[in-house]
TORZA-372084 format. One record per residue (C-alpha): x, y, z. Coordinates in steps of 0.001 Angstrom, whole numbers, plus 500000, padded with zeros to 6 digits. Layout:
N
XYZ...
***
This chain:
470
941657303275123274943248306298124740942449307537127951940447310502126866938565308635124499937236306085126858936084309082129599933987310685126799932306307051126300931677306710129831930214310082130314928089309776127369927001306732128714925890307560131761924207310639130318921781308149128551921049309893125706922112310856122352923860314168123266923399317660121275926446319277120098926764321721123108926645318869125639929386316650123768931807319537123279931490319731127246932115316077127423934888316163125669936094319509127925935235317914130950937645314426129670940504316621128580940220318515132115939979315425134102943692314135132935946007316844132287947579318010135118950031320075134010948443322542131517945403324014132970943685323251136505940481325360136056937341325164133902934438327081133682930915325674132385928650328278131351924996326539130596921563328150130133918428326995131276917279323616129271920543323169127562921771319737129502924561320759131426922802319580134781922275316155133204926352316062131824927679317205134883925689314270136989926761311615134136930393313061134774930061313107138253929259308972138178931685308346135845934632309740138519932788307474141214932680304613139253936344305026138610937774306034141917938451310029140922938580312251143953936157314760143352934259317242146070930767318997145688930235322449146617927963325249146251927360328653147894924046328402149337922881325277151480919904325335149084922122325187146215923851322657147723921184320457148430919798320957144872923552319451143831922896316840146087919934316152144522920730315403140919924022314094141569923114311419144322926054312509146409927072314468149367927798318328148447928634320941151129928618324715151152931810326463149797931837327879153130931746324710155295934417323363153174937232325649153030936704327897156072937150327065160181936381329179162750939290330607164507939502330520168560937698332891170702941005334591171364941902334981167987938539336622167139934836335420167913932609334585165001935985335398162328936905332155159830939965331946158366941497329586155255941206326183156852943820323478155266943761321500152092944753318044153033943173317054149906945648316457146115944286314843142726940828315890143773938505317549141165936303320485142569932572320653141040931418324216142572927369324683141024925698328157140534929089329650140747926938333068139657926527333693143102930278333331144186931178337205144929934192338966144975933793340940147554932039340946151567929060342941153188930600340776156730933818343000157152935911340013156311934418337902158626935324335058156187939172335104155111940359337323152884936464339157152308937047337786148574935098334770148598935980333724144914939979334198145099939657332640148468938066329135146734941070329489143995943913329605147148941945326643148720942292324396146005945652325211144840946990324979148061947015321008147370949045318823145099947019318450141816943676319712142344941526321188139640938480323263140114935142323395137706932905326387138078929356325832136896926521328053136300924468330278134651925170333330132888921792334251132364921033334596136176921485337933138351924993338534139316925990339142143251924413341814144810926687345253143657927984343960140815927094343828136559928031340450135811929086336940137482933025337048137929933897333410138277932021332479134840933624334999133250937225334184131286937971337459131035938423338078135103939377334421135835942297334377133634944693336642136699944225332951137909946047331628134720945275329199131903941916328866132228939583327225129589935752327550129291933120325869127510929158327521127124926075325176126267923484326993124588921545324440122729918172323395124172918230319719124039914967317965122616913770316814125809913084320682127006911137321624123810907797321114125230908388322951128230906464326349128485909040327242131650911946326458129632910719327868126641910301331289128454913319331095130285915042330477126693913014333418125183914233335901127544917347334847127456918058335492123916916971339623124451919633339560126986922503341974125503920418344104123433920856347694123238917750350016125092914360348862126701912792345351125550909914343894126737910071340129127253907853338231124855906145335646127252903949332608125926901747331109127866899526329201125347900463325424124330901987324578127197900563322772130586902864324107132785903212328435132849899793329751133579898793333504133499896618334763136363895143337540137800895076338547141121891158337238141563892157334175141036895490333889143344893939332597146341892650329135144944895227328444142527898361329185146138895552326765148260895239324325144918898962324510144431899615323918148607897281321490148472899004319844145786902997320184146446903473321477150183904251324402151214908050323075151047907581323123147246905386326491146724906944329780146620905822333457145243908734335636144143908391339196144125910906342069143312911141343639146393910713343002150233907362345330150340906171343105147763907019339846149574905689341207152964902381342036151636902062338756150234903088336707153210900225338393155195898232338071152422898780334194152616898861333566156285895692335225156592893609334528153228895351330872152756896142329247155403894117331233157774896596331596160463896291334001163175899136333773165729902027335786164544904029332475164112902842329098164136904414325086164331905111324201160874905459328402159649908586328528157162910697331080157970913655333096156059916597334059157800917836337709156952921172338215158069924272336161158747924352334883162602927214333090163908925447331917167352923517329314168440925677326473167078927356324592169592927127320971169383925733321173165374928843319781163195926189320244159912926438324255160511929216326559160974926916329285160818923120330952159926923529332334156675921444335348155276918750333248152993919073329815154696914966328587155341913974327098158697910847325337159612909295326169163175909237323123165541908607325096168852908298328793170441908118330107173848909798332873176249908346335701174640909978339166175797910430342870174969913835344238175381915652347410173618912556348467172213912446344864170191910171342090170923912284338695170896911332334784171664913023331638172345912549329105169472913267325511168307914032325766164338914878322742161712917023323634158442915603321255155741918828322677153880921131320909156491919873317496156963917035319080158979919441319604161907917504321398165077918469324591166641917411326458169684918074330039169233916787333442170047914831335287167664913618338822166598910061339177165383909981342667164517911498342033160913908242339048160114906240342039159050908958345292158404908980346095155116912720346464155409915228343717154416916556343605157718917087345161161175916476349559160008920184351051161164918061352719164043916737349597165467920352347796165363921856351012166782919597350897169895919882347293169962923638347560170728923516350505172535921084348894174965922816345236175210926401347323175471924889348757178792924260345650180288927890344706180373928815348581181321930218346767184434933137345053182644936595347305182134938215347222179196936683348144175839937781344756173875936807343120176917933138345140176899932597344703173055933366340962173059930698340160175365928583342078173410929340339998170470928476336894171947925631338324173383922378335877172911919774339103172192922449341212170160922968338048168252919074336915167961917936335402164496916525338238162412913665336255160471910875336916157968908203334461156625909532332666153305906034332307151623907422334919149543910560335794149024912663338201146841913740337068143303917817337337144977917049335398147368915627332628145401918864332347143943920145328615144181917206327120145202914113325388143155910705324550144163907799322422142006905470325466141753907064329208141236904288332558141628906081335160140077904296338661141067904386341375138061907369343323138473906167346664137210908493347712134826908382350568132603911057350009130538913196346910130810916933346765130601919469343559131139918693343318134736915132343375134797915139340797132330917830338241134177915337339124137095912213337722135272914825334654133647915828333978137554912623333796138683910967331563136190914264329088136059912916328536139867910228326668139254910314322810137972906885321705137280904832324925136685905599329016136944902190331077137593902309334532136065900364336735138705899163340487137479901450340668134522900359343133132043899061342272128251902219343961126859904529341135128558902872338170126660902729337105122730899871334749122852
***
């Protein structure tokens, strides 16, 4: 039997089932890939919601263990990652742990440049490669700013190593741009041969989900021309419910009740949105009335390189990473901010503890972040402190490892934002009505984000009459 032949037996049998037509064309893709080395070194998988590729990819996965093929799992989120983790039954890092290091002080505190390769004949398997952008809102903190063509140089820079982008074309595209560059052939092929293979066949097992069979619904009005409104169905199935706003505070406490709050999330379209409903839930659900408790789940909001020493699982706090609170004290008001000292645990990162400084004005601002006013005064202010020290690079490096100018900017991750649900799933998905008045492409790979969140049921909260069929 040749060698290809036997790989697509292997992978089919480790997928378990008979496979639809979709899922054995990327079996035979992914067998092809696996031993040429001298034709084409990148592959893109392109699968929609319910089609199988998560299933394929984990039976190809165990067929390179069980056969001694170097292979290395990587996502860009430590959600996403540990979602890969999950299915797969193996270790899978961040693209960003992987292929960056820190550079020294002296070279530049809180930069990361290209770390080396020392890897060859090793297979790369990089999951909801949607998210992988092209370009940096961190000044080129990381490499070359291009986080995408950065990940090609990585892997190339060893002897024989192949990279496998996977994901979904279905789901919003980075922030600031149209569509998801490293699933698209089009854009990867500056990289050079490049081959690609789409599922788009639901396989039988998915045909009695009502989350799947919305997600797949929606999916097909993507690419038509003008307004649409999607064509939700609610009746038949066990798992999407419809529900109005009356009824939201029983069915969140049924649902906490029922998952955890680890596994219960409401996604809303914008940060006003989420903030409203975070209060909403502290106070009307789990009647809380400190402004953070033990146990609260918290969201971080922007990218902090700090607080790290000693924690080998983190090179840094990424914008969207979720922390639980273990312990808070040292409460103080500086620069017009009001900031406290805090124990936090990453369930993302093996639920490694931090100790960090943290912001609370941004819990309850119904900005994404820090306004440009409040970070301008925050500098100016911590800048004065080290006045004292001559020299300007001197002065503006201490103000860059400054503890307050550095503090965690954090909001409450009850509810969230549909972006920043993006790589992650939870059990039970709210999804707030978006208000639309006339729907284009990325309303509707909004709406197919948010509902691809959820795994056992998707609540419809406030949606109008006009979104459903049934």
């Amino acid at each position: 039997m040749a060698v290809e032949d036997y790989l697509i037996e292997k992978i089919t049998e480790k997928l378990g089932y008979e496979p639809t037509t979709c899922q054995q064309q990327l079996i035979n893709s992914l067998a092809r890939f696996t031993i040429e080395y001298e034709t084409c070194d990148l592959l893109l998988v392109s699968g929609y919601a319910g089609t199988g590729k998560t299933s394929a990819i984990a039976a190809f996965v165990k067929t390179l263990k069980e056969h001694e093929h170097r292979f290395v799992l990587l996502a860009p989120t430590g959600r996403a990652a540990k979602v890969l983790a999950g299915f797969t039954q193996e270790q899978a890092f961040t693209i960003h742990k992987h292929i960056y290091r820190q550079k020294s002080i002296n070279a530049g505190f809180g930069e990361f440049e290209l770390d080396i390769n020392k890897q060859k004949e090793t297979i790369f398997i990089v999951d909801e490669a949607s998210l992988i952008s092209t370009a940096s809102a961190q000044q080129n903190i990381f490499g070359s700013g291009d986080l995408l063509s950065d990940l090609m140089t990585y892997v190339r820079s060893g002897v024989y190593n192949k990279l496998i982008l996977i994901g979904d074309k279905g789901q919003l595209p980075p922030i600031g741009l149209t569509y998801s560059p490293a699933l698209d052939e089009s854009y990867m092929g500056r990289y050079g041969n490049v081959r690609s293979v789409e599922l788009t066949t639901v396989v039988r097992q998915a045909a009695d989900s009502g989350i799947l069979s919305n997600a797949t619904a929606i999916r097909l009005l993507l690419g038509s021309s003008g307004p649409i409104m999607p064509q939700l169905r609610t009746k038949g199935f066990e798992d999407v419910i419809r529900i109005h706003g009356g009824e939201l505070i029983e069915s969140l406490s049924d649902m906490f009740d029922k998952y955890g709050t680890d596994e219960v999330v409401v996604l809303c379209r914008s940060n006003r949105r989420a903030n409203r409903y975070n209060m909403g839930i502290r106070s009307g659900v789990l009647f809380l009335e400190e402004r953070l408790t033990r146990g609260d789940k918290l969201m971080v909001v922007k990218n902090c390189y700090q607080f790290l020493e000693d924690v080998p699982e983190m090179d840094f706090i990424a914008n969207g990473d979720v922390a639980e609170l273990v312990r808070i004290y040292g409460y103080e008001e500086r620069y017009g901010l009001n900031f406290a000292e805090a124990v936090l645990s990453f369930p993302d990162y093996n639920d490694v503890e931090i100790t960090a400084k943290i912001i609370l004005d941004t819990l309850d601002s119904e900005s994404a972040a820090l306004s440009e006013e409040q970070q301008r005064v925050l500098y100016e202010g911590v800048n004065e402190d080290y006045a004292h020290i001559k020299g300007k690079r001197k002065r503006y490096s201490s103000v860059r490892e400054d503890k307050y100018f550095n503090a965690l900017q954090i909001k409450y991750a009850a509810a969230i934002t549909g972006h920043k649900s993006q790589g992650g799933q939870w059990k039970c998905v709210f999804i707030d009505n978006p208000f639309w008045k006339d729907p284009v492409e990325e309303d509707l790979k909004w709406l197919y984000t948010a509902i691809t969140r959820g795994v056992e049921r998707v609540y419809f909260v406030n949606f109008k009459d006009e979104f459903f069929i049934d």
